[in-house]
C-alpha positions as CSV (number, residue, x, y, z in Angstrom):
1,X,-5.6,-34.0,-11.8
2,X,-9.1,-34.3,-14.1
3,X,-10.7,-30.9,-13.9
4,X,-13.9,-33.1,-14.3
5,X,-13.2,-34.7,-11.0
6,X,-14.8,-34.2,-7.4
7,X,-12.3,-33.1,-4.8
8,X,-13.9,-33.9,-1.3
9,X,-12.5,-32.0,1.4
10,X,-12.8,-33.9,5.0
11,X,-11.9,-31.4,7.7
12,X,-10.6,-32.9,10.3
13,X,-10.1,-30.0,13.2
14,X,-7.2,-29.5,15.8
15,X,-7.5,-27.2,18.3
16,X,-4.0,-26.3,19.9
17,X,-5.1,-25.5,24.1
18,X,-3.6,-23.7,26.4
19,X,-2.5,-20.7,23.7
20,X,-2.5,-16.7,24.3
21,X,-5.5,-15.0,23.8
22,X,-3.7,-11.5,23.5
23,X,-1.4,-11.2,20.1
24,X,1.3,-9.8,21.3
25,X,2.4,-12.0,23.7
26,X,4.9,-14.8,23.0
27,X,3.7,-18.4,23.7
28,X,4.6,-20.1,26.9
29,X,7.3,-22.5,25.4
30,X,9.3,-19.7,23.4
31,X,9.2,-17.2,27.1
32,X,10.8,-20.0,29.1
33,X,13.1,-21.0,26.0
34,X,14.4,-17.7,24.8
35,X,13.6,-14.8,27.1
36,X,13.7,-16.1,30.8
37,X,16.5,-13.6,31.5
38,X,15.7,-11.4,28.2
39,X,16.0,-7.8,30.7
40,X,14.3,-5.9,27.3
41,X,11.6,-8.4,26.6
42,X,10.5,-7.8,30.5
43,X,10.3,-4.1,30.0
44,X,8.8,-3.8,26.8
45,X,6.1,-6.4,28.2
46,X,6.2,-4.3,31.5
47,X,5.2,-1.2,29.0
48,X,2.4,-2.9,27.3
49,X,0.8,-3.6,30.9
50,X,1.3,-0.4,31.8
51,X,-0.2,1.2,28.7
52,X,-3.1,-1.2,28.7
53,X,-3.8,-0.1,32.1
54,X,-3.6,3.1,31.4
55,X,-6.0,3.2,28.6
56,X,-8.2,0.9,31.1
57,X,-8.2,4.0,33.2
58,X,-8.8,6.7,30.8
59,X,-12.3,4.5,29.3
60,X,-13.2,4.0,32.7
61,X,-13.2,7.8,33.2
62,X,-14.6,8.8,29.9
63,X,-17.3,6.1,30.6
64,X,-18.7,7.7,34.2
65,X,-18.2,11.0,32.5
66,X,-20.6,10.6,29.7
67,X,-23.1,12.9,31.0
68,X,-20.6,15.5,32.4
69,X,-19.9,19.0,30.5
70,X,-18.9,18.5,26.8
71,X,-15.6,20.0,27.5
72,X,-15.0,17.2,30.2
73,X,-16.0,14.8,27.6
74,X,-14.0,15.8,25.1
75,X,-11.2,16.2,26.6
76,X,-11.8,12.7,28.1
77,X,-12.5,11.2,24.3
78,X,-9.0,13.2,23.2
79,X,-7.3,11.2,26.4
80,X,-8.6,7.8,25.6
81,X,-7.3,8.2,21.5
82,X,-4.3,9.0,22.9
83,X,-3.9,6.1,25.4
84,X,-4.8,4.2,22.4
85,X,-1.9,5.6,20.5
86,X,0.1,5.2,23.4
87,X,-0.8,1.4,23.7
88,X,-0.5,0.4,20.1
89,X,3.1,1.9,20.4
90,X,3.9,-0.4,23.4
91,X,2.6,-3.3,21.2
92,X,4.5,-2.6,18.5
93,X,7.7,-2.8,20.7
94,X,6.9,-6.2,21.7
95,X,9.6,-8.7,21.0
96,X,8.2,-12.2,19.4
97,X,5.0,-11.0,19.0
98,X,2.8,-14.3,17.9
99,X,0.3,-14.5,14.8
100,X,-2.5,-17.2,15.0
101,X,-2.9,-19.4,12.1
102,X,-4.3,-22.4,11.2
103,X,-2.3,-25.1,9.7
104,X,-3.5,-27.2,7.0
105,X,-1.6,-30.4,6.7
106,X,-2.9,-33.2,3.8
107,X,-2.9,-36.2,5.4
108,X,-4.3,-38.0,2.0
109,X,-4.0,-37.3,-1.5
110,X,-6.0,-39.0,-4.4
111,X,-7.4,-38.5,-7.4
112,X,-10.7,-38.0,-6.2
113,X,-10.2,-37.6,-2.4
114,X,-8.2,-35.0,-0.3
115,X,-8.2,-35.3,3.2
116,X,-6.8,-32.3,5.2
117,X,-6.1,-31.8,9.0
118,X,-6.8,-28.1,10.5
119,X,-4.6,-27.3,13.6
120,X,-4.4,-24.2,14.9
121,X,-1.1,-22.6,16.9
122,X,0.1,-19.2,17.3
123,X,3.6,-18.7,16.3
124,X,6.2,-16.3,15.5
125,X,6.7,-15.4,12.2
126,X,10.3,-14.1,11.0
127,X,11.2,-12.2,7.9
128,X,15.0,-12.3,6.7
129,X,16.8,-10.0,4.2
130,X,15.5,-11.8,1.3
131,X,12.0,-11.5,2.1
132,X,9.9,-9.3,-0.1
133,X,9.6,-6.0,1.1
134,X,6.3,-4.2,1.9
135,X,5.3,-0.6,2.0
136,X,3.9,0.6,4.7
137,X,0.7,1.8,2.4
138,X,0.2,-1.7,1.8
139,X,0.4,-2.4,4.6
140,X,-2.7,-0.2,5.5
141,X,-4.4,-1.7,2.9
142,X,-3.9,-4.8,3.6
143,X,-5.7,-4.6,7.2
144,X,-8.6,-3.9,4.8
145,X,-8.7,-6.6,2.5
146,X,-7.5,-9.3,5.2
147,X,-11.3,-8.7,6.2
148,X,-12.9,-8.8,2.8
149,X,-15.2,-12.0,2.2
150,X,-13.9,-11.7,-1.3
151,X,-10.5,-12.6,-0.3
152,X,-9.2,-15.9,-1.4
153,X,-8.1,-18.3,1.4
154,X,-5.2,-19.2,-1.0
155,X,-2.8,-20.8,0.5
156,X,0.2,-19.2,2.5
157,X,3.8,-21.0,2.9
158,X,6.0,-21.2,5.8
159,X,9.4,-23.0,6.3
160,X,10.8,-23.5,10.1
161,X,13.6,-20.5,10.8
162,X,15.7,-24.0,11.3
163,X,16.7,-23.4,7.6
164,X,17.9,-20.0,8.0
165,X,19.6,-20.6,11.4
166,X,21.7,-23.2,9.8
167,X,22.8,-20.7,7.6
168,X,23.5,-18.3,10.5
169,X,21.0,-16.1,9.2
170,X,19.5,-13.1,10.8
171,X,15.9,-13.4,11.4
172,X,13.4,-10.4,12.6
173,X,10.1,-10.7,14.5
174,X,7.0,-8.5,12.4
175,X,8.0,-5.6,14.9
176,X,11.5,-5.7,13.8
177,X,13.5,-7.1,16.3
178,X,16.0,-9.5,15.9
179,X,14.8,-13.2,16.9
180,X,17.6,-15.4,18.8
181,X,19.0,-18.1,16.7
182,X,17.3,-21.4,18.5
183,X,13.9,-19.8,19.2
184,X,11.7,-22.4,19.0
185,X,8.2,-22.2,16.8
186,X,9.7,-19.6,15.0
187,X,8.6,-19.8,10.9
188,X,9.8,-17.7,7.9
189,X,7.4,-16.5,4.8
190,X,8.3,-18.3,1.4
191,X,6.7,-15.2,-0.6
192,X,4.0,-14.9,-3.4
193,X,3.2,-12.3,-4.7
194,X,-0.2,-13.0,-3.8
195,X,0.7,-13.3,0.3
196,X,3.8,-11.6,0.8
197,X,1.9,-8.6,2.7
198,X,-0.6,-10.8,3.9
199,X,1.6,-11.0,7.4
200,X,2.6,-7.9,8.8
201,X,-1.3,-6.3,7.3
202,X,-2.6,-9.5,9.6
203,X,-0.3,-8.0,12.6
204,X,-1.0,-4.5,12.4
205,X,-5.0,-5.5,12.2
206,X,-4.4,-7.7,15.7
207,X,-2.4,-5.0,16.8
208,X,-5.8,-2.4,16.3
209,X,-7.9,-5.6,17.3
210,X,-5.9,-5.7,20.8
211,X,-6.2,-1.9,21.4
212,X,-9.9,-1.7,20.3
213,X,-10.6,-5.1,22.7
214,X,-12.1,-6.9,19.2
215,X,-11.6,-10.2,17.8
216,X,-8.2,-11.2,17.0
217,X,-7.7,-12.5,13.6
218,X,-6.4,-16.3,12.6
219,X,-4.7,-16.9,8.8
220,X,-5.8,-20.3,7.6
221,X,-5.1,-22.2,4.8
222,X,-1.6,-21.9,6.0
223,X,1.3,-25.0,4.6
224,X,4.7,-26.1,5.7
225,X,7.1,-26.4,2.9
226,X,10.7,-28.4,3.9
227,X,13.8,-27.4,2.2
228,X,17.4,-28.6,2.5
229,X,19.0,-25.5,1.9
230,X,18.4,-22.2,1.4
231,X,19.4,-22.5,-2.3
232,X,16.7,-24.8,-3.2
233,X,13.8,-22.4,-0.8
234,X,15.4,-19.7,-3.2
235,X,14.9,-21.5,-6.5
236,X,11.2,-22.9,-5.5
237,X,10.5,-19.1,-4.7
238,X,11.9,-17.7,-8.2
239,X,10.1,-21.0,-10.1
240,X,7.0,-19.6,-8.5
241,X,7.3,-15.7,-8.6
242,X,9.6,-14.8,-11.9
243,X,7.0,-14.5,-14.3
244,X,4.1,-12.9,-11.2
245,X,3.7,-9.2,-11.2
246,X,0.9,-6.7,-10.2
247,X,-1.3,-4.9,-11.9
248,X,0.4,-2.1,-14.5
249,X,-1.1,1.1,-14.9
250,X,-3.2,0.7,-17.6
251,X,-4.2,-1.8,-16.2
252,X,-4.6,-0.5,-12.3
253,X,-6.3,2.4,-14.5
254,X,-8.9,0.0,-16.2
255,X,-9.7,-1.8,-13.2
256,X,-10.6,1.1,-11.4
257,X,-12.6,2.5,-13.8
258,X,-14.5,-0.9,-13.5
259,X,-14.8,-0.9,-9.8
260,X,-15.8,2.7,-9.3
261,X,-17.8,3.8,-12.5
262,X,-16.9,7.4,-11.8
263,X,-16.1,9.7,-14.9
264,X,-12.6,10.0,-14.2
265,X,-10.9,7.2,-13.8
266,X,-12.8,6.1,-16.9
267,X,-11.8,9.3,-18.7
268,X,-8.1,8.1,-17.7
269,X,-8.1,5.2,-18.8
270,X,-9.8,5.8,-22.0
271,X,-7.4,8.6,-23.1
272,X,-4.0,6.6,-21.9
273,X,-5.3,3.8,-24.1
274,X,-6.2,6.5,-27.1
275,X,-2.6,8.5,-26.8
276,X,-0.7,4.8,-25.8
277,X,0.7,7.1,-22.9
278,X,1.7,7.1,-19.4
279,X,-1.0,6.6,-16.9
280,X,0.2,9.1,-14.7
281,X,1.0,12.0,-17.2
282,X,-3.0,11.4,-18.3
283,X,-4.0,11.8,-14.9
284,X,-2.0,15.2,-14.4
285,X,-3.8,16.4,-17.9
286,X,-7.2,16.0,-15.9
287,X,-6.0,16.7,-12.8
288,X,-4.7,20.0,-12.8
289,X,-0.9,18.6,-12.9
290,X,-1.9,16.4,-10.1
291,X,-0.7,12.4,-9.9
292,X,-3.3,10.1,-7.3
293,X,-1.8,8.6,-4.7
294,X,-1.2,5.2,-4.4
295,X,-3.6,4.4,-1.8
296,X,-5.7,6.4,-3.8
297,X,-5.5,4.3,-6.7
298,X,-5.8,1.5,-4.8
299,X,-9.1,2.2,-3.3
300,X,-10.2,3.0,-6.3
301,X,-9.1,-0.6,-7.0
302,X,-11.5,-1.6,-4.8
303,X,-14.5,0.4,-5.9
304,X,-13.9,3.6,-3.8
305,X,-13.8,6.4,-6.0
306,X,-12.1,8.9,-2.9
307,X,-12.8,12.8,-3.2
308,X,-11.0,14.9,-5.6
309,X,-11.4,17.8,-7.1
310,X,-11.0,17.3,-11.2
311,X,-12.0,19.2,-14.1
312,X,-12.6,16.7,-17.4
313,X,-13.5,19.4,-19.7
314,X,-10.1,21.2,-18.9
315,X,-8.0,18.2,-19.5
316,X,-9.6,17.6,-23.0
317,X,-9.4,21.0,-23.6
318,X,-5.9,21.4,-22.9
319,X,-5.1,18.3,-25.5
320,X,-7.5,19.1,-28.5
321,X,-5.8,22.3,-28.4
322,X,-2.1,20.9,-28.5
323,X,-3.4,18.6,-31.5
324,X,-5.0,21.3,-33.3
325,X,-1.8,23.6,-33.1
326,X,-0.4,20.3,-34.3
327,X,2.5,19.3,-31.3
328,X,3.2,15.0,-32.3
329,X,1.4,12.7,-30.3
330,X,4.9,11.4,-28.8
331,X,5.5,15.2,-27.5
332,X,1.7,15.4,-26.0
333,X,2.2,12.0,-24.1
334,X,5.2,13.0,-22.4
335,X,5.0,15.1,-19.0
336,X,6.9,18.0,-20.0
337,X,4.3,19.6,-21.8
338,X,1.5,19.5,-19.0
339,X,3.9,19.9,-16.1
340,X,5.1,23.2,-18.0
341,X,1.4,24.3,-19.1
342,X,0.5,23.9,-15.2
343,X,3.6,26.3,-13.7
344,X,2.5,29.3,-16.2
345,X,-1.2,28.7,-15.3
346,X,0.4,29.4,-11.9
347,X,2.5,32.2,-12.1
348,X,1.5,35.7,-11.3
349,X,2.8,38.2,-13.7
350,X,4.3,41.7,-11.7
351,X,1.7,44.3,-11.9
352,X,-1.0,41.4,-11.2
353,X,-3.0,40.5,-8.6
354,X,-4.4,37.3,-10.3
355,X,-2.8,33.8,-12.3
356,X,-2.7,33.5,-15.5
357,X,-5.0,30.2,-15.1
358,X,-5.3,27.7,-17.5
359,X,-7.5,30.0,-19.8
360,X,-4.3,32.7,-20.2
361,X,-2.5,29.4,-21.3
362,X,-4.8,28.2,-23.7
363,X,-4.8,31.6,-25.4
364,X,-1.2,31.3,-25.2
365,X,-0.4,27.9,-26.9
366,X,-3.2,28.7,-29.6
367,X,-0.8,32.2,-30.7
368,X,2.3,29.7,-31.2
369,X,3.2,29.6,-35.0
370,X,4.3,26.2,-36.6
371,X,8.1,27.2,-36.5
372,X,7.5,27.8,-32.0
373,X,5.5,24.2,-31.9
374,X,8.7,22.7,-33.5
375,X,11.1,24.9,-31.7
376,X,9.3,23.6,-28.1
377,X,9.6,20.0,-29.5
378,X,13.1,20.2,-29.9
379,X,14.0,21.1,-26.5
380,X,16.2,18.5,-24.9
381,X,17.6,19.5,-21.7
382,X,15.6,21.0,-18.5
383,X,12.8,20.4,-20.9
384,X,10.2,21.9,-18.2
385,X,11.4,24.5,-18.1
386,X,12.6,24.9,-21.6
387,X,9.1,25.1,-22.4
388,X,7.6,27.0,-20.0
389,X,9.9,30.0,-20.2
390,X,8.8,29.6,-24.1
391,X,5.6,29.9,-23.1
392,X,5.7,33.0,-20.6
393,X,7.5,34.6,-23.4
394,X,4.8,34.2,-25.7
395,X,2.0,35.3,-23.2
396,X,4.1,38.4,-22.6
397,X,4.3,39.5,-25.9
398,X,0.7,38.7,-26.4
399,X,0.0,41.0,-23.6
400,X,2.0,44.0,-24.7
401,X,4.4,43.3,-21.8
402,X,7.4,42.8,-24.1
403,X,7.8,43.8,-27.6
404,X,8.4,40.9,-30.8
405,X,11.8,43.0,-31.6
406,X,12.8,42.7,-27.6
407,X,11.8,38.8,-28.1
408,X,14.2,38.8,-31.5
């Protein structure tokens, strides 16, 4: 298509009626198709009314209590957090929990002129083994972004379970159980990298939404891709996703710097690009042996620098003074060095009350003579600790604790 072109979008919306208003529960149609005599759906849907109730009961309470002793009320506040806890629990027990989205079907294609049809449904979405796995800290930071005006509506693929059924496939609901082959309105992710989390972060958040009594949250922009086999819905997926990755961590390092203008993370990224080293064993030079998080780095990501405690003129210290004593650039960069220089800043010698601290190390690694620099270098197995016990011998002998001739 000519980039120069004008692509007019005619929204033409569908509103599917009669659906659930509450998340969690499974539509009409799939109830009487799949779990009419389901015994464990009934009691796990038995639990969330119970638990809904109950947190009904303790807000009610805390509510007509407001004015009461503060004792009363916070004990009633502790009561309603955990009902809360108690009822997201229940929901995510829930078999064929439903997720609203909004279809987006094309119903004309030109050069100049797309027309597109909106329908929204709530169905069930199944993962298989060969979906992409996501960590439950994305996860978390995914019922973030889904919120984020910044976030792109790109669009999100589904393919009917059909496919995967045929293949006598196992198929899981978003709260893990396993879906009944048959079960109609049942569709499967095909991943991007881009959406992969998008589903289980938009669960979780309707989860919260349903506890908290706000509005539940519908994906849109969402397509139906059709398949005949799972061999072609694996090669379209690979086509798409072989050459797609995240952020590295320069990169991750670089972005945040960006996002968050704070001193460190541009310190970080600045020095991993100056030493061509690893991220991570730059961030333990300036963060007291310390790595971030990952949620940490991705907040930062997003612009929140998070509260640490740090020391820049430390971690530059420590490094000027490895190049002055003259250790290779390719020994500074690795994490033995720092991880080592971090134990002995540690350690409390017998007869001692206090550390040695950083400072005791510095003095240390500027007694070293050429022929101990090369001597640590060469280290090659339990390198850590290679060098540290190095290291404590030289402070030792700098403090009159041993003698050189014990040393020899």
């Amino acid at each position: 298509m000519d980039t120069n072109k004008v692509v007019n979008v005619v929204e033409v919306v569908k509103e599917v009626t009669d659906t659930n208003s509450v998340e969690v529960q499974a539509s009409t149609e799939t109830l009487e198709a799949t779990a009419v005599n389901d015994k464990s759906s009934i009691t796990k849907a038995q639990a969330v009314e119970e638990a809904r109730k109950a947190l009904e009961d303790k807000r009610l309470f805390l509510d007509n209590n407001k004015g009461e002793d503060s004792n009363i009320v916070r004990s009633a506040t502790a009561n309603v957090s955990k009902a809360e806890k108690a009822y997201a629990s229940a929901l995510q027990a829930v078999e064929r929990p439903v997720t609203k989205v909004e279809f987006w079907e094309v119903r004309e294609s030109t050069e100049e002129v797309e027309i597109i049809d909106k329908r929204k449904k709530d169905i069930i979405i199944a993962t298989s083994l060969y979906n992409m796995n996501v960590t439950n800290v994305n996860v978390k930071q995914g019922t973030r972004l889904i919120e984020d005006t910044r976030l792109e509506d790109a669009p999100l693929f589904l393919v009917e379970a059909k496919l995967f059924d045929d293949a006598e496939e196992e198929l899981r609901d978003l709260n893990g159980n396993i879906i009944p082959k048959g079960t109609p309105n049942v569709y499967v992710p095909v991943d991007t990298s881009y959406g992969y989390w998008r589903w289980k972060s938009c669960h979780e958040y309707n989860i919260n939404a349903t506890v908290k009594e706000t509005s539940i949250l519908t994906i849109k922009n969402v397509r139906l891709k059709k398949f005949s086999s799972l061999q072609e819905f694996a090669q379209y997926r690979g086509v798409n996703n072989v050459l797609s990755r995240s952020f590295n961590g320069l990169e991750k390092a670089g972005n945040a710097a960006l996002a968050t203008q704070q001193e460190f993370y541009k310190k970080v990224f600045k020095k991993t690009k100056e030493l061509k080293a690893n991220v991570s064993v730059i961030t333990k030079y300036y963060n007291m042996g310390k790595l971030l998080s990952l949620q940490t780095w991705n907040e930062a990501m997003l612009g929140i620098a998070g509260s640490f405690e740090y020391d820049l003129s430390v971690g530059d210290l420590i490094i000027e003074t490895l190049q002055d004593k003259k250790f290779k650039i390719g020994f500074i960069r690795q994490r033995y060095m720092i991880d080592a220089i971090i134990q002995l800043a540690n350690y409390t010698p017998k007869a001692s009350q206090d550390k040695i601290g950083i400072e005791g190390v510095i003095n240390t690694i500027k007694s070293l003579d050429s022929e101990m620099v090369s001597f640590m270098e060469a280290i090659t197995l339990d390198k850590v600790n290679g060098i540290y016990s190095e290291l404590l011998t030289q402070y030792l002998k700098n403090n009159g604790v041993i003698k050189k001739e014990q040393v020899a």
